[in-house]
C-alpha positions as CSV (number, residue, x, y, z in Angstrom):
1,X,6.2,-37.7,-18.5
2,X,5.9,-36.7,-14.9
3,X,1.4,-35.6,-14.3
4,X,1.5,-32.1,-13.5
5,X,-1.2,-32.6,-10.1
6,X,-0.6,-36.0,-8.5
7,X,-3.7,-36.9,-5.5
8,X,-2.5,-39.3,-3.3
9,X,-5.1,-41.3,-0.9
10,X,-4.5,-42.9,1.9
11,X,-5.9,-44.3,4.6
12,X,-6.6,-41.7,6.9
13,X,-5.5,-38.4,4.7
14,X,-5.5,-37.1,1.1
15,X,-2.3,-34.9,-0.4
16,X,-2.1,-33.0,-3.5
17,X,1.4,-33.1,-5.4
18,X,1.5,-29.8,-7.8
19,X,4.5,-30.4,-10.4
20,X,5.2,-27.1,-12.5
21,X,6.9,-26.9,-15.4
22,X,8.7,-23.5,-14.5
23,X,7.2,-23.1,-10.7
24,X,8.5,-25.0,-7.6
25,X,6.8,-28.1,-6.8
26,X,3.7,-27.5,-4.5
27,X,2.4,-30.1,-1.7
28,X,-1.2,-30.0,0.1
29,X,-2.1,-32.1,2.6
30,X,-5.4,-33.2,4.7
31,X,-7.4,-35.2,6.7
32,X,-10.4,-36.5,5.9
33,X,-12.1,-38.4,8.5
34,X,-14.2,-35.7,10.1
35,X,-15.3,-34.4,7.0
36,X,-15.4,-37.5,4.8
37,X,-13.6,-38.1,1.6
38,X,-15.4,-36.2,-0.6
39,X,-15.4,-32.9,1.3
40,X,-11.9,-33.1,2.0
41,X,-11.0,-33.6,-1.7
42,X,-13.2,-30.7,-2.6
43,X,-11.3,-28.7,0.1
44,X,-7.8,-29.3,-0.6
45,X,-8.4,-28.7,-4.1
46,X,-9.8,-25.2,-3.2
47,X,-6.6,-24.4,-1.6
48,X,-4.8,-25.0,-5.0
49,X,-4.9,-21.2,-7.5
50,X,-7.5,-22.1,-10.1
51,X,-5.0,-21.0,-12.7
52,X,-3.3,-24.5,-11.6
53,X,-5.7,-26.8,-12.2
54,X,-6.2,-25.4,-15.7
55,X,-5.0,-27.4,-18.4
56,X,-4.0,-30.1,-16.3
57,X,-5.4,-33.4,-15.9
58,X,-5.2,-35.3,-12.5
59,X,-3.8,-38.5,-11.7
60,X,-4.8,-40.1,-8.5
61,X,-2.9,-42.7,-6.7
62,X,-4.2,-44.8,-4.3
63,X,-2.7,-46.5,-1.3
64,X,-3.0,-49.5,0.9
65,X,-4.9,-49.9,3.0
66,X,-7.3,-48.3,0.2
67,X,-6.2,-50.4,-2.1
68,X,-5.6,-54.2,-2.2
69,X,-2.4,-55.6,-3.5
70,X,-2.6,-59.3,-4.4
71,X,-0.3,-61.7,-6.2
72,X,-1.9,-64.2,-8.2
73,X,0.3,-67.8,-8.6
74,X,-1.4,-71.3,-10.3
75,X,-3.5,-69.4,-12.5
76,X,-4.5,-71.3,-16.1
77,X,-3.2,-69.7,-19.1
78,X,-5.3,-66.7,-19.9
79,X,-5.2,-63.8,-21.9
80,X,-5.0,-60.3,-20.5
81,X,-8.4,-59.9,-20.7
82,X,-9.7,-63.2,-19.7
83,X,-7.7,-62.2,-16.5
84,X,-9.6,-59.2,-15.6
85,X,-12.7,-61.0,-15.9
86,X,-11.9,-63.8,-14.0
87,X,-10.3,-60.8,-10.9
88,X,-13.5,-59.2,-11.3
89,X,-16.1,-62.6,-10.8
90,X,-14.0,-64.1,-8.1
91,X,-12.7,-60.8,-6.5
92,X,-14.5,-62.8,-2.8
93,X,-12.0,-65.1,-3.3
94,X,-8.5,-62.9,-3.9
95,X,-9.6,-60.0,-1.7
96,X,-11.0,-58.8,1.6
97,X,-14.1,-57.3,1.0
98,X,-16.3,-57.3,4.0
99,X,-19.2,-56.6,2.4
100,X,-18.4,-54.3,-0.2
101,X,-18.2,-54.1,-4.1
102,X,-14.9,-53.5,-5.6
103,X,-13.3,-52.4,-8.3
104,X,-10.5,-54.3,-9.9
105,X,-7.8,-54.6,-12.3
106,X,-4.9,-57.7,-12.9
107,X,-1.9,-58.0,-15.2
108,X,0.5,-61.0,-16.2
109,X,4.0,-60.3,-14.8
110,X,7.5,-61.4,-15.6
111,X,7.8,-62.3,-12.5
112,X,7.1,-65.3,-12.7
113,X,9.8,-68.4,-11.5
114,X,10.4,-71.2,-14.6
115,X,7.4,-72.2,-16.1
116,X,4.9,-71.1,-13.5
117,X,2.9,-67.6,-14.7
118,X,2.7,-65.2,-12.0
119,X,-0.3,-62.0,-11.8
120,X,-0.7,-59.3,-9.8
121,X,-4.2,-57.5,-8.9
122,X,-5.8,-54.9,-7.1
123,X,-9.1,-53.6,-5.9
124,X,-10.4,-50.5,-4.3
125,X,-13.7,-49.7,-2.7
126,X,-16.1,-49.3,-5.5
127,X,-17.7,-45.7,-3.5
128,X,-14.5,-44.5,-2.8
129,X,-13.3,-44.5,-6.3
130,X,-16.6,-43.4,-7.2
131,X,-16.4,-40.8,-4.6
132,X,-12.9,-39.4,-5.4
133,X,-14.1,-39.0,-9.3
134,X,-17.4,-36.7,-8.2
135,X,-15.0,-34.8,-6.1
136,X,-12.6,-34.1,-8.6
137,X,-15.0,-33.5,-11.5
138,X,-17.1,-30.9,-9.3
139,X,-14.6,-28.6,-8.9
140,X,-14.2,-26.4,-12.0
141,X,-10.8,-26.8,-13.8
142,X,-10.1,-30.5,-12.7
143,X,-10.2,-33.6,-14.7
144,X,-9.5,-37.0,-14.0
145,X,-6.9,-38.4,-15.9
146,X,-6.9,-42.3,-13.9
147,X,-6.7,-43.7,-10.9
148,X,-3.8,-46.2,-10.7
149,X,-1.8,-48.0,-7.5
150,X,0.7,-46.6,-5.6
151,X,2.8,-50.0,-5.3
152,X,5.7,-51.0,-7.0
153,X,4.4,-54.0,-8.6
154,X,0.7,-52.6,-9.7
155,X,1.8,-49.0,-11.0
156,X,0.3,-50.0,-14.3
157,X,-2.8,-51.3,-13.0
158,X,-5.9,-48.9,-13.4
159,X,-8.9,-49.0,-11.1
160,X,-11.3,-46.8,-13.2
161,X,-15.3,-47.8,-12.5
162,X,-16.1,-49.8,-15.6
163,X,-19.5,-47.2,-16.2
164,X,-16.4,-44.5,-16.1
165,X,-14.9,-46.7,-18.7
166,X,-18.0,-47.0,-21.0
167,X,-18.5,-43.0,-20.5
168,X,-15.2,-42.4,-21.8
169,X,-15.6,-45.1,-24.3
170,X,-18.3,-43.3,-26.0
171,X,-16.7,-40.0,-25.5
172,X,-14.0,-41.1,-28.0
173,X,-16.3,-42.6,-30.2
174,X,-18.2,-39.2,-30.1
175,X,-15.1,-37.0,-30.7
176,X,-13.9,-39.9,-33.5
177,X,-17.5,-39.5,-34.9
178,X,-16.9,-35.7,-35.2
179,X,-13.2,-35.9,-36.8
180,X,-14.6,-38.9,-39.2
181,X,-17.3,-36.0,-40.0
182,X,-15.4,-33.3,-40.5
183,X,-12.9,-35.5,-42.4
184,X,-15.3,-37.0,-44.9
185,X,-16.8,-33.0,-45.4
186,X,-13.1,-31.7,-45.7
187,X,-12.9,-34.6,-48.4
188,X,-16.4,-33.7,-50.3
189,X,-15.7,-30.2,-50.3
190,X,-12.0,-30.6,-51.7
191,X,-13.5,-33.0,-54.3
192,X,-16.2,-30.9,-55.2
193,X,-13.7,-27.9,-55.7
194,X,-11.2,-30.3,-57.4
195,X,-14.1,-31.3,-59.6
196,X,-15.4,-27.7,-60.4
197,X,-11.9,-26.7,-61.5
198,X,-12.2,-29.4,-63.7
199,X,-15.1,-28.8,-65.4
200,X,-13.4,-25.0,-65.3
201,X,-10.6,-26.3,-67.3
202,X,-12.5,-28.3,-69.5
203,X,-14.5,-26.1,-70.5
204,X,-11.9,-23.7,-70.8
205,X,-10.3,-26.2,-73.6
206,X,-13.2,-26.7,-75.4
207,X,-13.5,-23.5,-76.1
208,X,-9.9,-22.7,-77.0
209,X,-10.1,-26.1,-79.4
210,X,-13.6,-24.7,-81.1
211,X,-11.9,-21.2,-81.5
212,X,-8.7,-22.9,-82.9
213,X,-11.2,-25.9,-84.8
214,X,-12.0,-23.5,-87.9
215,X,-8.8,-21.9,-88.8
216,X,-6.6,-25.8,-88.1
217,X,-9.5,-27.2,-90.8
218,X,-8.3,-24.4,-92.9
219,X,-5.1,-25.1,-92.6
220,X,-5.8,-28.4,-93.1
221,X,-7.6,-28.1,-96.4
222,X,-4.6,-25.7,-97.5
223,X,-2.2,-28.4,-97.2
224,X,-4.2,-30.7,-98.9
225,X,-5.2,-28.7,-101.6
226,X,-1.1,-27.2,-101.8
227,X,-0.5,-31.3,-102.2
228,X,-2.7,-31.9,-105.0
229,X,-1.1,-29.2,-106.5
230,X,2.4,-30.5,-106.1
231,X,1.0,-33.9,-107.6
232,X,-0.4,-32.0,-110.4
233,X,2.8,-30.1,-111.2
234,X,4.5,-33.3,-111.0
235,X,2.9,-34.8,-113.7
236,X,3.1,-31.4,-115.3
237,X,6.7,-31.7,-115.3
238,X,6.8,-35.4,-115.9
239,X,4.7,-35.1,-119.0
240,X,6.8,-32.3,-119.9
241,X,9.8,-34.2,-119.9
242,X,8.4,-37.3,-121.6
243,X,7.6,-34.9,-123.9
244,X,11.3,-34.5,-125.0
245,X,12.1,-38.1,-125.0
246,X,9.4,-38.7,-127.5
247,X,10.3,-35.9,-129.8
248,X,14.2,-36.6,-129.4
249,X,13.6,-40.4,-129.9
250,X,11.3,-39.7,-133.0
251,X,13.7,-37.6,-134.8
252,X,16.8,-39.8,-133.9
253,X,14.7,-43.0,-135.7
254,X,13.4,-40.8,-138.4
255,X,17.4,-39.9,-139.0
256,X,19.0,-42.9,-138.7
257,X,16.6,-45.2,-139.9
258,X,18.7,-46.6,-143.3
259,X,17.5,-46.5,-147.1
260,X,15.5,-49.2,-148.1
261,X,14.2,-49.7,-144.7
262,X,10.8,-48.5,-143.3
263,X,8.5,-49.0,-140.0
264,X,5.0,-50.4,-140.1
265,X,4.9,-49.4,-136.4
266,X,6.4,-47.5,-133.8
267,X,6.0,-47.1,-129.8
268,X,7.5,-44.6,-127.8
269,X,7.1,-44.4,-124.4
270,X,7.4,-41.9,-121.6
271,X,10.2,-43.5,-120.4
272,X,12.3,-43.2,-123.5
273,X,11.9,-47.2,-124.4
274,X,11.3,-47.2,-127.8
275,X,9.6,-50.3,-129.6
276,X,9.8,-50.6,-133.7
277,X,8.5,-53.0,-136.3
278,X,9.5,-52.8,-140.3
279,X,11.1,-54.1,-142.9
280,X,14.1,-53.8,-144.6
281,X,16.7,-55.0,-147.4
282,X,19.0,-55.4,-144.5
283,X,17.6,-56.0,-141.3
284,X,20.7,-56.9,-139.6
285,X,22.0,-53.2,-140.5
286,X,19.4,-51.4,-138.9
287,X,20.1,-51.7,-135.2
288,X,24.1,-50.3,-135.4
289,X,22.3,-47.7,-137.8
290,X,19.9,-46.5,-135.0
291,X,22.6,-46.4,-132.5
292,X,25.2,-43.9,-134.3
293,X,22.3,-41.8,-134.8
294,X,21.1,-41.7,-131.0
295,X,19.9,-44.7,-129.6
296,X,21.3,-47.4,-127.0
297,X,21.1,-51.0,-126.8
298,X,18.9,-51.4,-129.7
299,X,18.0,-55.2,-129.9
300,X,16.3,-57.4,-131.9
301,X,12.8,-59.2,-130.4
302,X,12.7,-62.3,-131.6
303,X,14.6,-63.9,-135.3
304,X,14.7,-61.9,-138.3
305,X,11.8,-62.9,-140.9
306,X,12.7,-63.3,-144.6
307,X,9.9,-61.3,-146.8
308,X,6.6,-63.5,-147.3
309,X,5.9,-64.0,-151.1
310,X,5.3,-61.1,-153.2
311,X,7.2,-58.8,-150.7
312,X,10.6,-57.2,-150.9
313,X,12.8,-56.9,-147.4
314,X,13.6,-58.8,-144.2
315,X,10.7,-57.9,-141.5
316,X,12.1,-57.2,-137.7
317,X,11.2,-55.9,-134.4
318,X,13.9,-53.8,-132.8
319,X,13.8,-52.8,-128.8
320,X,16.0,-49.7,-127.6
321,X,16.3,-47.8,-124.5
322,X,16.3,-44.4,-125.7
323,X,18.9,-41.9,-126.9
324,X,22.1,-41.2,-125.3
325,X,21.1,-38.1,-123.4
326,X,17.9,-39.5,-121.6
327,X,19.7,-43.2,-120.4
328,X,16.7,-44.4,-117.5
329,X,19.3,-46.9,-115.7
């Protein structure tokens, strides 16, 4: 993206490059050796509407013989920032400096033939950078964006003071500070609104389960007493009917049972099973006896037992499932 003001030094004369984005490009121009650099910065950019240098950084671009253009061959293998260092210490030895302190920048290029790394550097006059940064920054409406090289192979280098560095160093940390601040309050205050809605909510179900918490245990207690109730009509009707099988399977025994026969004992159960001990003149006649009047699979338990002395009868122990109408199986 093309800076919208572009200063240009040179040796003997400063211009100003104004790119608009819907206006025709602007050019100023002047010398500055009777005045000196700063001044003549200060007054070119007087000559530029004020509404111009508004919202627009400045790049500056400086030219030899300002700057120094060196490239660096034989170097050891050293990292991009080992580089500048080692520029920056032995700038005497890679530049022309007549007294002066520089300012300096280097880069590994691809430039380089076969295996043999090849750098290029630059360095400026340490108070003319300074000076060209004061003169910009005093006029209102102007900052400095960099100062890079106007040569093809050192576009990228940048020749900013390193205390201009450090300033701008913790200007970001300042301004990351603030967003980190206002992030971490945007965070605590959307917690603590998250958090109050929850307690909101929570409450807000507590109370809807106590309100709903006495009629649900009513409800509950309803359908447990409406179970018990079920069980006791159950039985009711259980009883009910096992009181039918008893009655039916009495009167079926007391029918059929044959003359000369008679029971010592009898069991009926609920579920029509009906158990009976006697004695009779004809034991074996009994059980088809018992079944024409009612009963079904009547069987003897165990042998038939001829009468002890001084008795009449054969003794027997008959087991039947019940009468015809009440069959369990």
């Amino acid at each position: 993206m093309t800076p919208r003001i572009v200063l240009r030094v040179e040796g003997e004369s400063v211009s100003l490059v104004v790119n608009g984005r819907y206006r025709p490009r602007e050019e100023y121009e002047v010398r500055y050796e009777a005045h000196g650099l700063y001044e003549g910065i200060r007054g070119l950019l007087a000559s530029v509407p004020k509404s111009r240098r508004h919202s627009a950084g400045i790049l500056v671009e400086l030219e030899p013989p300002v700057v120094q253009v060196r490239t660096l061959r034989g170097l050891p293998p050293l990292s991009a920032r080992e580089l500048r260092d080692t520029v920056a210490t032995n700038a005497r030895r890679f530049f022309r400096l007549n007294g002066t302190t520089v300012v300096t920048d280097a880069a590994w290029t691809a430039n380089g033939i076969g295996a043999v790394p090849e750098a290029v550097a630059a360095a400026a006059p340490l108070l003319a950078v300074k000076s060209i940064i004061s003169a910009l920054q005093s006029v209102d409406g102007c900052a400095v964006l960099d100062v890079r090289v106007d040569h093809p192979q050192a576009r990228f280098l940048s020749l900013l003071p390193p205390d201009e560095l450090q300033a701008r160093s913790r200007l970001a940390w300042r301004r990351l500070s603030r967003w980190g601040m206002a992030v971490g309050v945007l965070w605590v205050v959307a917690g603590g609104v998250a958090w109050g809605r929850t307690l909101r909510e929570r409450s807000r179900v507590e109370a809807e389960l106590a309100r709903v918490s006495g009629p649900a245990a009513s409800l509950v207690a309803v359908r447990r007493e409406m179970g018990r109730a079920a069980d006791l009509l159950a039985s009711l009707e259980q009883a009910e009917s096992a009181r039918h099988v008893v009655g039916a399977n009495l009167r079926i025994v007391a029918e059929a049972l044959p003359d000369g026969a008679y029971l010592t004992s009898i069991e009926l159960d609920r579920d029509s099973t009906v158990t009976l001990t006697g004695k009779a003149r004809d034991a074996m006649a009994v059980p088809a006896a018992l079944e024409r009047g009612g009963l079904q699979r009547t069987t003897f338990e165990g042998p038939v037992a001829q009468a002890v002395l001084g008795t009449e009868g054969q003794a027997f122990t008959l087991h039947s499932s019940g009468h015809k109408n009440h069959d369990p199986s």
